[in-house]
C-alpha positions in Angstrom: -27.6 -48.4 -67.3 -29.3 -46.0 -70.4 -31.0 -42.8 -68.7 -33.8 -42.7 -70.2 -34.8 -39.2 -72.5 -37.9 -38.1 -73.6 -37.6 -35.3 -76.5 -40.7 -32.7 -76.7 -40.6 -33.2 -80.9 -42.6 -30.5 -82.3 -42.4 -32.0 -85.6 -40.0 -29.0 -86.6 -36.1 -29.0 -87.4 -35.1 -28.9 -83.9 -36.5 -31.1 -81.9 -36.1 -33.6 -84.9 -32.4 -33.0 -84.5 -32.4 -33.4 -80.6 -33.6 -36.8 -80.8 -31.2 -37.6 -83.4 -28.6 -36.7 -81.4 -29.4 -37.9 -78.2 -30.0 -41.3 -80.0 -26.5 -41.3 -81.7 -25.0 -40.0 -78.1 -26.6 -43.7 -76.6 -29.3 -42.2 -74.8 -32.5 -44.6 -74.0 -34.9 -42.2 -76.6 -38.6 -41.7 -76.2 -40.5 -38.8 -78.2 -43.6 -37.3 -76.9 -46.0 -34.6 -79.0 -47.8 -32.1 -77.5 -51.4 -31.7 -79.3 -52.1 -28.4 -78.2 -54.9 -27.1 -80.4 -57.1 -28.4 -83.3 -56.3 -27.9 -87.1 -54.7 -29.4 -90.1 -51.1 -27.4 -88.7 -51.4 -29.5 -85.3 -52.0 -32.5 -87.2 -49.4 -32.1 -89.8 -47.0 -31.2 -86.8 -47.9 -34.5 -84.8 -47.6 -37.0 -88.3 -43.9 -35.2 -88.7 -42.4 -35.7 -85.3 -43.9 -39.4 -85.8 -42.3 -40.0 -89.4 -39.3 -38.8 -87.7 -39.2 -41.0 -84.6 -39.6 -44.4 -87.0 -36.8 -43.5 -88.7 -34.9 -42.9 -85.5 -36.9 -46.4 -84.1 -37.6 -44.3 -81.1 -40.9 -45.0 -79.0 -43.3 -41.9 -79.7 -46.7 -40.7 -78.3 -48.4 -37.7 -79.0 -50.5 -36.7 -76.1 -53.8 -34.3 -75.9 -52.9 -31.6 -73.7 -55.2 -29.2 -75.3 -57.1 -28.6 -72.0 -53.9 -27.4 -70.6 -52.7 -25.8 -73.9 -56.2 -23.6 -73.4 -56.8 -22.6 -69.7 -53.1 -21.6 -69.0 -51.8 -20.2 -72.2 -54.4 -19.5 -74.7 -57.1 -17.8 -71.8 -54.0 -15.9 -70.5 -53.0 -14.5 -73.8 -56.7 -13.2 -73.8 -57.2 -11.8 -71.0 -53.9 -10.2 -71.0 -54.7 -8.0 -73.7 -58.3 -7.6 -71.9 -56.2 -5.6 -69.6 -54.0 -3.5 -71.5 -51.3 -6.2 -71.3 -48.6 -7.2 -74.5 -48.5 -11.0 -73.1 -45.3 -13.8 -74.2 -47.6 -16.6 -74.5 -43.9 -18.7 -75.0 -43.3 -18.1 -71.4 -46.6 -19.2 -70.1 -46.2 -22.3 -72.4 -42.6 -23.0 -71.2 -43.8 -22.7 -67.5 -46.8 -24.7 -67.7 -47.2 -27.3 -70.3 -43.4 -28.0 -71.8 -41.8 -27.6 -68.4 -45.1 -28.3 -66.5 -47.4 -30.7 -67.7 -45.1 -33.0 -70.3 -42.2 -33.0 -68.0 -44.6 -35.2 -65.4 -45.9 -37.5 -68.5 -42.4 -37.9 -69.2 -41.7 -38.7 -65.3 -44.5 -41.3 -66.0 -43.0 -43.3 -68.8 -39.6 -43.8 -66.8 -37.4 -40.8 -67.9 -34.9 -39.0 -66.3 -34.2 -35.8 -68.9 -36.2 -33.8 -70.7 -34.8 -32.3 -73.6 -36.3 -30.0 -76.1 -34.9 -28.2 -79.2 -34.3 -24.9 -77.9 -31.4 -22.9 -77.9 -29.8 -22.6 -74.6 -27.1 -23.9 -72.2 -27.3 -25.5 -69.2 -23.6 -26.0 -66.5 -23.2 -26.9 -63.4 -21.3 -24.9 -61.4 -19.5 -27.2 -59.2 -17.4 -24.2 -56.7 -21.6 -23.2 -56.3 -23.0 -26.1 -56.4 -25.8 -24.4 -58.2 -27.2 -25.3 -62.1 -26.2 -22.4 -64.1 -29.0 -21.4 -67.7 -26.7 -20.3 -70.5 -27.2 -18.2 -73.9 -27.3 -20.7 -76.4 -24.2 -20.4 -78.6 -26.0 -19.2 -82.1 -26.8 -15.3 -79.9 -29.2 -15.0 -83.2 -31.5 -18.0 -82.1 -31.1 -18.0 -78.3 -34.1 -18.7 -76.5 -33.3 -18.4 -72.6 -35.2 -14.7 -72.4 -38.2 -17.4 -72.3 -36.6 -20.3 -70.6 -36.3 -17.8 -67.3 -38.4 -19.8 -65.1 -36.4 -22.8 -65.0 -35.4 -23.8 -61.3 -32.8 -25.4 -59.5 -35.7 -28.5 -59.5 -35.9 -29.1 -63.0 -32.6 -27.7 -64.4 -30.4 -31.1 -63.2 -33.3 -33.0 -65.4 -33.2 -30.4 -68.6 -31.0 -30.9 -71.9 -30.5 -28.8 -74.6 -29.0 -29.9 -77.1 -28.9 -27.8 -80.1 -27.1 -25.4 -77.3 -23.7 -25.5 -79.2 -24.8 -25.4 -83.5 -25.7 -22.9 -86.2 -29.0 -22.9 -87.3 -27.7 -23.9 -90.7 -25.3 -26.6 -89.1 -29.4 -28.2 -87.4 -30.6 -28.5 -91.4 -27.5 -30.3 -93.1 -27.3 -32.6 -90.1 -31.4 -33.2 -90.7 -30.8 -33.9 -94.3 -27.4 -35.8 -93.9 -29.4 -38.5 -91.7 -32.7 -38.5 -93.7 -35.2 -36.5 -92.0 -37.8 -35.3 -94.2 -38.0 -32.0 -92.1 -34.8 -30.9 -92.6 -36.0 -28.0 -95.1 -39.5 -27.3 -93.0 -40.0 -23.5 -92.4 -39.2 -22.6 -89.0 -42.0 -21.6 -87.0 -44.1 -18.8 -86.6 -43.3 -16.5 -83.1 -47.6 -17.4 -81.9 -47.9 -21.3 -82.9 -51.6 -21.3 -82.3 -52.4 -17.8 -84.3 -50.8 -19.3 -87.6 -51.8 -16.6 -90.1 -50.3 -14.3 -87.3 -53.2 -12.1 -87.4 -53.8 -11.5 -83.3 -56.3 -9.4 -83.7 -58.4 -11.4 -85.7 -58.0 -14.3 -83.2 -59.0 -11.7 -80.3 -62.1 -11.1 -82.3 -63.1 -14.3 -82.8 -62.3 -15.4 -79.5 -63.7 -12.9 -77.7 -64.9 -10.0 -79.7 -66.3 -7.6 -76.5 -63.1 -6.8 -75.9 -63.0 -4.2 -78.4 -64.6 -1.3 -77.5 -64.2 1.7 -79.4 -62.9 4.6 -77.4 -60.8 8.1 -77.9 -57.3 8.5 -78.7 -56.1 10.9 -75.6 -52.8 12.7 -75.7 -50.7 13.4 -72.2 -52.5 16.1 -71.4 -56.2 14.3 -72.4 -56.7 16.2 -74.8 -59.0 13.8 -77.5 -57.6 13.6 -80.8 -59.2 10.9 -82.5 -61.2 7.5 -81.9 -59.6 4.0 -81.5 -60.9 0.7 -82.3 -60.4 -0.8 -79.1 -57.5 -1.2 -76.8 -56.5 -5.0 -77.6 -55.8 -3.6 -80.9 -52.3 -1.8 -79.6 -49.5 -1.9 -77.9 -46.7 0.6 -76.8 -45.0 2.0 -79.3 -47.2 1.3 -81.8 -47.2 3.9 -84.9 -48.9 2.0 -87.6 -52.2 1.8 -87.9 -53.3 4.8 -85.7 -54.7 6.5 -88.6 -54.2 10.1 -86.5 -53.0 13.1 -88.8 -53.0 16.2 -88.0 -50.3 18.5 -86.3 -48.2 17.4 -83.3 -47.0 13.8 -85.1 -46.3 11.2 -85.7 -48.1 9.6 -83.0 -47.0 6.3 -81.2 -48.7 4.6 -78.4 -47.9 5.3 -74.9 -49.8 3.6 -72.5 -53.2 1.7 -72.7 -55.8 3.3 -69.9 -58.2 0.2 -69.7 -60.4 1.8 -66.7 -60.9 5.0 -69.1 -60.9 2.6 -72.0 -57.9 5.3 -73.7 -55.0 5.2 -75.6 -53.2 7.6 -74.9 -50.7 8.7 -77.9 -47.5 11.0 -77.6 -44.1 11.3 -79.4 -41.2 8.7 -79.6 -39.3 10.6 -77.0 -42.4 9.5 -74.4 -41.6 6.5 -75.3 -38.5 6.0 -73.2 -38.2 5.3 -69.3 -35.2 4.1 -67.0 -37.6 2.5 -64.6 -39.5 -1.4 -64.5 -41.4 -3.1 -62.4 -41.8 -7.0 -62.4 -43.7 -9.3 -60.8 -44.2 -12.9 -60.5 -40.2 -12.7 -60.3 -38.7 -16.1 -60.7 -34.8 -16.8 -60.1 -33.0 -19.2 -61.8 -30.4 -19.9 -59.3 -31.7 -19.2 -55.9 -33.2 -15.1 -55.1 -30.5 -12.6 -54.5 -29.5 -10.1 -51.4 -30.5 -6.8 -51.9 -29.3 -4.7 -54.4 -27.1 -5.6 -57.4 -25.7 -5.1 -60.9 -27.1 -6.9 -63.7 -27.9 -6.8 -67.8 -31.8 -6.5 -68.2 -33.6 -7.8 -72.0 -37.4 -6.3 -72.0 -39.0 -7.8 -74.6 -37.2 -11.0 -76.6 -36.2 -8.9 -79.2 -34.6 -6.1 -77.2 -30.5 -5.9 -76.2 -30.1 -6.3 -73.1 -28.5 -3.4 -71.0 -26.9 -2.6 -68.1 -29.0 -2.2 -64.7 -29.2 -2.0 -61.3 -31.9 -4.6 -59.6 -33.6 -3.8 -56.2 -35.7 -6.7 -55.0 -39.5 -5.4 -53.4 -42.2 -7.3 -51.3 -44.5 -10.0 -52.8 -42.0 -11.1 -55.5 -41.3 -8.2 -57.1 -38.3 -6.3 -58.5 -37.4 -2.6 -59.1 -35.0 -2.2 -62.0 -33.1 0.7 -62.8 -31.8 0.9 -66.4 -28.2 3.4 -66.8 -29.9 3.8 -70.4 -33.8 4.5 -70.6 -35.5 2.0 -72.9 -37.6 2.0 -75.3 -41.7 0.8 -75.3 -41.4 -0.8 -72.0 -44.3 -3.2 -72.2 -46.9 -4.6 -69.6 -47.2 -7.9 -69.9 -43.6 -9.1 -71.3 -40.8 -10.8 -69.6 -38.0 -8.5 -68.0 -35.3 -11.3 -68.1 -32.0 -10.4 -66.2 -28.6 -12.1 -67.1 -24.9 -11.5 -64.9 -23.5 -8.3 -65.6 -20.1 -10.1 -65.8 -20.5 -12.1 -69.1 -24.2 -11.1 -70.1 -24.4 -15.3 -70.6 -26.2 -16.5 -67.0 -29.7 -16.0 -66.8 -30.5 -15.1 -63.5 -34.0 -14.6 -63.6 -37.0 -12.7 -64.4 -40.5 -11.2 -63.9 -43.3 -9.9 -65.8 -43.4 -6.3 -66.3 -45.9 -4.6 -64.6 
């Protein structure tokens, strides 16, 4: 008997290419769209994942979980930087609407995978017996620094398809089988911000946030006035508008009870230290201390660390190296320290 698949299709490259596959590979193929916000990009997205599923003759819905889309990804994002925070609004998506929400609407039209376009790996590690999260193959377009939160529930349930191609090899299969999307622009890093302008978004949303305050050096000493602290984030440079002696200036840390930034060199910038909490593992929590690689932000290289796990789901890690604009509010993903390719899990930086 066919198992059954339903494909998250974004409308984009990717996910377009996933269903193609999975079709090809015999798979029993269903597409479902997410309609997470209102505009003419949302509906453009939805009519392209449908022009793609009739070609495919795959079943497709697209589904309003805008609701969702706005309590527990879009209200997060806010009120992260309401306190001080740099939030991944990809993790809280992953957790709660692609891996969350659409994974029991899939459930509820008979399927027994979920697969989306990302770029990542899943094995199973049979001498274990434990479902192992892999870097996808392309190490320029892996995504598992946001796919962290992924359990030993859902993993046996989760394909990735595009784990094993190039970027490039995604948009000449797209064209080789007719998709119209096979030359769409990959999309931008905050899907529901799409002239990437946060801060105008924060304003609109919620423009009490910014409150206009001092710019404080270590020693809080005041040496100039900010526009309001949901404006930066650490190691910020640009934009500070502070001359004067004793810079260039970057951001250190955001003092939300003071309502400061406070501003210091690039070499204040680094610290060995992180905190995490929220801590999820991927394959089961760990005994007390170990070895591991830890990635900071998505964009970061991971590095060598040691891990001590704390109270109320949090971790302790120790970089050999100090790093650079540790952030509140971003993911501290940890892979093996073997092959830097298992994710083991991860927290939010405290």
């Amino acid at each position: 008997m066919q198992k059954r698949v339903a494909v998250a299709m974004s409308g984009g490259v990717d996910s377009s290419v996933t269903a193609a596959l999975l079709k090809r590979k015999g798979y029993d193929v269903i597409g479902i769209t997410m309609r997470l916000w209102d505009g003419e990009a949302a509906e453009k997205s939805a009519d392209d994942a449908k022009a793609v599923a009739d070609i495919l003759g795959i079943p497709h819905d697209t589904l309003d979980f805008s609701d969702t889309f706005r309590r527990d990804v879009i209200e997060y994002f806010i009120d992260a930087y309401g306190r001080g925070k740099t939030p991944n609004p990809c993790v809280a998506c992953n957790r709660c609407v692609k891996f969350g929400r659409l994974w029991e609407e899939a459930r509820r039209r008979g399927a027994d995978l979920l697969a989306t376009g990302h770029y990542a790996r899943t094995a199973y590690d049979a001498e274990r017996g434990v479902y192992t999260l892999l870097r996808g193959s392309d190490r320029r377009k892996d995504q598992s620094y946001v796919l962290y939160q992924l359990t030993q529930d859902l993993l046996p349930h989760v394909l990735f398809p595009m784990a094993d191609f190039e970027k490039s090899d995604t948009r000449a299969m797209a064209q080789e089988w007719g998709l119209p999307v096979f030359n769409k622009p990959d999309s931008q890093d905050i899907c529901f911000i799409p002239d990437n302008d946060y801060k105008g978004f924060l304003r609109r949303e919620r423009a009490g946030m910014f409150k206009a305050g001092n710019f404080v050096d270590a020693d809080g000493r005041v040496i100039g006035r900010h526009e309001g602290i949901p404006a930066y984030t650490i190691g910020q440079r640009r934009g500070l508008n502070l001359g004067g002696p004793g810079g260039p200036y970057y951001v250190t840390a955001l003092d939300v009870a003071r309502n400061q930034v406070v501003v210091g060199s690039n070499d204040d910038l680094f610290s060995s230290e992180v905190r995490a909490e929220g801590v999820s593992w991927v394959e089961g929590e760990p005994e007390g201390r170990f070895r591991a690689l830890g990635k900071i932000r998505y964009a970061a290289k991971e590095s060598p660390c040691t891990v001590q796990l704390e109270e109320h789901g949090r971790i302790c890690v120790t970089f050999d190296q100090p790093q650079r604009a540790v952030t509140a509010g971003q993911a501290l993903v940890l892979y093996d320290a073997e092959t830097g390719d298992r994710v083991l899990g991860g927290g939010i930086i405290m």
